[in-house]
C-alpha positions in Angstrom: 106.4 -106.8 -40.7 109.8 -107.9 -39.4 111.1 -108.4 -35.8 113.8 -109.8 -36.4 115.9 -106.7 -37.9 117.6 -103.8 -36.1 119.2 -100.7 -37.2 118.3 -98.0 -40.1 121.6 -97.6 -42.8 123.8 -100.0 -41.0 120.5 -102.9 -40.4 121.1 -106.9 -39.6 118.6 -109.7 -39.6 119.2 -113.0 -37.1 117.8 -116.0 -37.6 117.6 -119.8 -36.5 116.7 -121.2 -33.2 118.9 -123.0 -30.2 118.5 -126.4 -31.2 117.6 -125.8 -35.1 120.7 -127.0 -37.3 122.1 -123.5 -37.5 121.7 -119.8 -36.4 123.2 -116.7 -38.3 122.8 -112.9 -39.4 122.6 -111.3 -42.5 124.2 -108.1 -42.3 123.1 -104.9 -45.2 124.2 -101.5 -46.0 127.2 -102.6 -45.3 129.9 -100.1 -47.5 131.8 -101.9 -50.2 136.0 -102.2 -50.1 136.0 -103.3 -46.0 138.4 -105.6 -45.2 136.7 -108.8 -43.7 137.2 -112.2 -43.6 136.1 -115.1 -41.0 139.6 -114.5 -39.1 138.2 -111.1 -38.1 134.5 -112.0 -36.7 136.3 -115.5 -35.3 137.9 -113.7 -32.0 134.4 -111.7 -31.0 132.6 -115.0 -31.0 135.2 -116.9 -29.0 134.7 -114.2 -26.1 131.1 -115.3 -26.2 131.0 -118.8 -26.9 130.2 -121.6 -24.5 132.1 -123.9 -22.0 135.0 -122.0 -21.5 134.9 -121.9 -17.7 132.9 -123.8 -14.7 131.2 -120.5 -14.6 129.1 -120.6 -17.5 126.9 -123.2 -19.4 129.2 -126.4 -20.1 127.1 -126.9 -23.6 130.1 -127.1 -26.0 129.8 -125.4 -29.2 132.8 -124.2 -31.3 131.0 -121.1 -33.0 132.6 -121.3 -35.9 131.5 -118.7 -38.3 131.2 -119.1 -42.2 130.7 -116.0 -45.0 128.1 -117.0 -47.1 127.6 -114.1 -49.3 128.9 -110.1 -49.5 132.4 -110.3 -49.6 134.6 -111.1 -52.6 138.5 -111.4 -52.8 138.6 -110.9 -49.3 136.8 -107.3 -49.5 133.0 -106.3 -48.6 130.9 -105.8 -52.1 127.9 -103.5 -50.8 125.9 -106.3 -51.3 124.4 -108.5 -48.0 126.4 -110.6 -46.1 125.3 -113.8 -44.7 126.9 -115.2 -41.6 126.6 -118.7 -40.4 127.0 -120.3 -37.5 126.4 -124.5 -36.8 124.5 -125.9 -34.0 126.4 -128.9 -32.8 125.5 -129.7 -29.0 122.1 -129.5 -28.8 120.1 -131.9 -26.1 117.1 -131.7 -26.8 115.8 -134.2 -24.6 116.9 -132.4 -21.5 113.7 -130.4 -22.4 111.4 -133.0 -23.0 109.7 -132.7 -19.6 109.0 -128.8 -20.3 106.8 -129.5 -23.8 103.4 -128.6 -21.9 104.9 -126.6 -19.2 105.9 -123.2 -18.7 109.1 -122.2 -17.0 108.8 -119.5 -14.7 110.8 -116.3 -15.7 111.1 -117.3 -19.0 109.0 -116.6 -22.8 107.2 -119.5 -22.7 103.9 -119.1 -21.3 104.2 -115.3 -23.2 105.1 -117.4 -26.8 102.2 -119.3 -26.2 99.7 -116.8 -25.3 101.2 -114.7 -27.9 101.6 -117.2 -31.2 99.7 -119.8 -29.4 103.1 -122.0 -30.7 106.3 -122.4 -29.3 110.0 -123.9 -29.6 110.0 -125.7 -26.0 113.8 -127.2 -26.8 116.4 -124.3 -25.2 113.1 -121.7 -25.9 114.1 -121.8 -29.7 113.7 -117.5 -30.3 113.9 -116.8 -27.0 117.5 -118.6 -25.8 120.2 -116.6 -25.6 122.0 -119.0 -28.0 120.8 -116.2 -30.8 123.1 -113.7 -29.1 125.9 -115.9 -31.1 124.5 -114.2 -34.3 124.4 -110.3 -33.0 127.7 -111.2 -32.1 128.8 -112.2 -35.7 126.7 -109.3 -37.1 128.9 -107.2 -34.4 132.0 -108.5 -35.9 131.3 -106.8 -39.0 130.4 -103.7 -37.3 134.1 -103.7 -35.8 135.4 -104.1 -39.5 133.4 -100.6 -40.7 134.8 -98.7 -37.4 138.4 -99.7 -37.7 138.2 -98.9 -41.4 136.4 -95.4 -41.0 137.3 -94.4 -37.5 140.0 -96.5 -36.5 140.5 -94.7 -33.1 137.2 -95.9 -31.5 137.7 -98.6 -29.4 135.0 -100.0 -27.2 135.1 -102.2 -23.8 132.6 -104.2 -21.5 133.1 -105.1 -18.8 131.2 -106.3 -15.4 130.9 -104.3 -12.5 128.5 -105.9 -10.6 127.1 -109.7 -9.3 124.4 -109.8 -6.9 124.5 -107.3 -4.5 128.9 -107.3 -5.1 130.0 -104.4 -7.1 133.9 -103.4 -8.4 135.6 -101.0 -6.4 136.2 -97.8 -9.0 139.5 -96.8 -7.2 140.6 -100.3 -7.8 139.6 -100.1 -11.6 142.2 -101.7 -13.8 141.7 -102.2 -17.9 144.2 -104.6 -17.6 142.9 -107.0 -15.4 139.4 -107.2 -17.5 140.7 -110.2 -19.7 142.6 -111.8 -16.7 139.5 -113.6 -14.5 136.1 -115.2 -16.3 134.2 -112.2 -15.1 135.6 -109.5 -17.7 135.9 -107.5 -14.3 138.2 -104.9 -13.7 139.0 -105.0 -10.3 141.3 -108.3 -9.5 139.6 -108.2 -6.0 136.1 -108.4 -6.8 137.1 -111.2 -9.1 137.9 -113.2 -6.5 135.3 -112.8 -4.2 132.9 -113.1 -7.5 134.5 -116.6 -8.1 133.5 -117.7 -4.0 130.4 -116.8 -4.4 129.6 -118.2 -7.7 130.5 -121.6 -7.0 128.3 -121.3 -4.1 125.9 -120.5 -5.9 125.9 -122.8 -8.7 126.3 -125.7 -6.0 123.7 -125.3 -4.4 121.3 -124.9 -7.9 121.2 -120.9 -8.0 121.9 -118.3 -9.9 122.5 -114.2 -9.8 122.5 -111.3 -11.4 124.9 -109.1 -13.2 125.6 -105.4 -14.0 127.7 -105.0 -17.3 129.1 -101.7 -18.7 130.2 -100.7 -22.1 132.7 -97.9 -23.1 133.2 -96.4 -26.8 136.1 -94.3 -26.5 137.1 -92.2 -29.4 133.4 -91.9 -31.0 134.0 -89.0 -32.8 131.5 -85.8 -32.4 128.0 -85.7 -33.7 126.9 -88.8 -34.3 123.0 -89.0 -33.4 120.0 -86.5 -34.4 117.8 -84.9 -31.7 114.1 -86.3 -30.5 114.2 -89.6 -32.6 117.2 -90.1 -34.1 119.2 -90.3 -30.3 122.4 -92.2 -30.3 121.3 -92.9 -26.9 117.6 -94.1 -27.5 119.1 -96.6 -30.1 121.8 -97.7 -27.6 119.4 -98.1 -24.8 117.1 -99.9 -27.5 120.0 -102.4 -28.7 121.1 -103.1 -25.0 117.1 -103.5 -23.9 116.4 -106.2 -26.6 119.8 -108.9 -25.2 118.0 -111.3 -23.5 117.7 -111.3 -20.1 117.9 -107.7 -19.8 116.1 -105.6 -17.4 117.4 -102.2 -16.9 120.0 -99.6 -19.4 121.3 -96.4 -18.1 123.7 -94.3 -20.1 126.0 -92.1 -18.2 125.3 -91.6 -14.3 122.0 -93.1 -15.0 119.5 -93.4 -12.3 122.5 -91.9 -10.2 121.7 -88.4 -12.1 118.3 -87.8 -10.2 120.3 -88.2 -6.8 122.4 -85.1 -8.2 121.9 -81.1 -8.6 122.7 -79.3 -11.4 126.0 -78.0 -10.0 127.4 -81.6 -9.7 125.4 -82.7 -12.8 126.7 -80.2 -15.4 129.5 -81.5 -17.4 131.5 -78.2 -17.8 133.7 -77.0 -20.8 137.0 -75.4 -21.2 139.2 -74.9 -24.5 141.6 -77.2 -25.0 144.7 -77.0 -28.0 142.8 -79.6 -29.7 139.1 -78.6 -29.0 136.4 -78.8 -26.3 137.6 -80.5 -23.4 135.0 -81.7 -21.1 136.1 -81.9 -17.3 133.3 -84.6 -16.4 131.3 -87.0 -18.0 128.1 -87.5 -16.2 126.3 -87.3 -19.8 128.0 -90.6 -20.6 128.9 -89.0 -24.4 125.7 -87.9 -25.2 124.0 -84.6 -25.5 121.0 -84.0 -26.8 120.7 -87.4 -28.0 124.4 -86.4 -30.0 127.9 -87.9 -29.3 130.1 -85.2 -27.9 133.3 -86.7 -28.7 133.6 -87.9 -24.8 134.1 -91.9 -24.0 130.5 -93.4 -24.5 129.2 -94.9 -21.8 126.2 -97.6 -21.4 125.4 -99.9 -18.4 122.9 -102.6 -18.0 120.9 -104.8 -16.1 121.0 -108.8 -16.3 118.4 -111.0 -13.9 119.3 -114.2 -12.8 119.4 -116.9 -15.1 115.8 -118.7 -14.8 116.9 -122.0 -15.6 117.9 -123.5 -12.3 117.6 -127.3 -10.5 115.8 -125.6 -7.5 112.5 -126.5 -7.8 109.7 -123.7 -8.9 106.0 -123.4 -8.9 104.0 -123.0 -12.3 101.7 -124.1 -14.5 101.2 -126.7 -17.3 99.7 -125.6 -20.9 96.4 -127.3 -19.2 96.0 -125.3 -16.5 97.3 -127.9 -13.7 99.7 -126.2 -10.9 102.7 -128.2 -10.8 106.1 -127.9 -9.3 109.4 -127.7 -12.1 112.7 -128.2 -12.3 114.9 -127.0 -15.0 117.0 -129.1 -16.1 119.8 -128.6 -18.6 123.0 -126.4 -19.4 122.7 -123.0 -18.3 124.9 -120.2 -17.1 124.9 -119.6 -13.3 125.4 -115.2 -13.9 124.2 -114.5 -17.3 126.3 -111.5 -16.9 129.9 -112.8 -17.6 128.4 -113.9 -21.3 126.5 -111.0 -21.7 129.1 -108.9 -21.7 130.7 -109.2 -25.6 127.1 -109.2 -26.6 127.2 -105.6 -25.0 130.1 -105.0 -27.1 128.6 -106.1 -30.2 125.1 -104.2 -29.8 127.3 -100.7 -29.2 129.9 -101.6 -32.3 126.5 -102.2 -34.5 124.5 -99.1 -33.5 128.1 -96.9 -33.7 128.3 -98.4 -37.1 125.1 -97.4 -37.8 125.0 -93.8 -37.3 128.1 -93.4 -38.3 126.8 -94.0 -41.8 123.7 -92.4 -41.0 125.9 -89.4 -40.2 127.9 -89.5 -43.2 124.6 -89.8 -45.3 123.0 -86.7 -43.5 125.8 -83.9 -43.1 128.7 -85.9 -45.1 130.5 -85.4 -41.9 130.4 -81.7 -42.0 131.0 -80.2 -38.7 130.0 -76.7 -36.7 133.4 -74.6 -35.8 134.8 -74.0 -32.3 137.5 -71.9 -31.6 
């Protein structure tokens, strides 16, 4: 049995560790004639990668992808493609004092119990280094939706640290690649930054919400009960680590509504169905509608702090820890092209799946 795979037609495999000699993805079902070469996946990973503000973990690694396998004369052959990606900063002794105890809020003590094993050096499996590899695999995802729907963009973005949310009137795309926070609203930004270094000075850490929008998914991608669009997005966003919470749409928010404010209603439009809401957030019925796709999640603060904590050792003895190493203050600000990735892969997905099932055959309106 493997654990280690997601997705059905479109279906990628990570492997390696934090502090192995390499991590990577192979990538399957992928269709033959794509365009792709390492200049593509190359920009997705430098959104993610480490050290590029005091905000996040100053562990310095370039990310540089290599294509082992799949692609030929600078086209995808049908067959798998294997992506990888070098470990060269690893410190392995800053984890030395954590070999027989468990960190509180992380996979240790639930490897253990579970495989009665574990990688104690960054928490091997567990880290959030392997994110680098979805993000690779996400790369290649991009490649199949820009060949076979090229209008379908997608976004993340943050719209919440700690108890700080964006202001929504204040919401400007533009500003999203201007501040370390992928946030939309230049004002938040700034009081995100305050509080951050705060934070991080005095050996905390927060929280983070992070939202992803697919904008021009075409209509009917998904199947009802269990072949939802959103049940495989919530599924995708649910297994980046340090996730604790998906919504798609209004969410949680929807049970605070009644079904006169809930209902996204419908009028004809010279090109179609035009929807004058979007509470759904793109899906119906577990279907894509042809409205923006919307996904948000829930990141908890980063574990790995120099504040000391109570736990246990592998013995049994009650000890107090500290954490020591590289790690990201708001897990959130990282997390965020990994959100990216996991919606271009499971978009990829049923697209194919779609094309497989009704050969993109569609009911008639108007």
């Amino acid at each position: 049995m493997s654990l280690n795979s997601f997705g059905h037609v479109f279906r990628f495999t990570t492997w390696g560790e934090s502090h192995g000699p390499a991590i990577g993805a192979v990538v399957d079902g992928c269709p033959p004639g794509i365009a792709l070469s390492e200049a593509d996946i190359q920009p997705w990973l430098d959104r993610r990668k480490p050290g590029q503000s005091k905000f996040t973990t100053q562990r310095k690694e370039a990310d540089e992808v290599r294509i082992l396998s799949g692609v030929f004369q600078g086209v995808t052959t049908g067959t798998p493609i294997s992506l990888m990606i070098e470990n060269t900063d690893q410190r392995s002794k800053d984890y030395g004092d954590i070999a027989q105890a468990f960190r509180p809020g992380h996979a240790d003590i639930t490897y253990h119990q579970k495989y009665g094993v574990r990688d104690y050096r960054g928490g091997g499996r567990s880290s959030a280094r392997e994110t680098a590899s979805r993000v690779a695999a996400g790369g290649v995802a991009r490649a199949v939706l820009k060949a076979l729907a090229p209008g379908l963009t997608i976004t993340g973005y943050m719209v919440q640290m700690g108890e700080m949310g964006i202001e929504r009137s204040r919401f400007d795309w533009g500003a999203i690649g201007d501040n370390p926070f992928w946030c939309p609203d230049p004002v938040a930004a700034g009081q995100w930054a305050a509080y951050l270094d705060e934070l991080r000075l005095n050996h905390n850490s927060v929280g983070a919400v992070v939202e992803i929008v697919a904008t021009g998914v075409p209509a009917g991608l998904g199947a009802p009960l269990y072949g939802k669009l959103d049940s495989d997005l919530a599924s995708a966003m649910m297994s980046i680590n340090a996730v604790k919470g998906v919504e798609i749409g209004d969410g949680m928010a929807a049970a605070r509504l009644t079904g006169v404010q809930n209902a996204d209603e419908i009028r004809m439009g010279t090109n179609g169905p035009e929807f004058l809401s979007n509470h759904a957030g793109g899906i119906l019925g577990g279907i894509s509608s042809g409205q923006p796709v919307v996904c948000r999640f829930a990141v908890k603060p980063t574990s790995s702090i120099l504040t000391p904590r109570r736990t246990i050792t592998q013995s049994g003895a009650e000890i107090d820890l500290v954490t020591k190493g590289r790690h990201d203050p708001c897990v959130g600000i990282r997390a965020v092209p990994v959100g990216e990735a996991m919606m271009a892969l499971v978009l990829a997905d049923h697209l194919l799946l779609d094309r497989a099932q009704t050969a993109g055959l569609r009911g008639r309106i108007g």
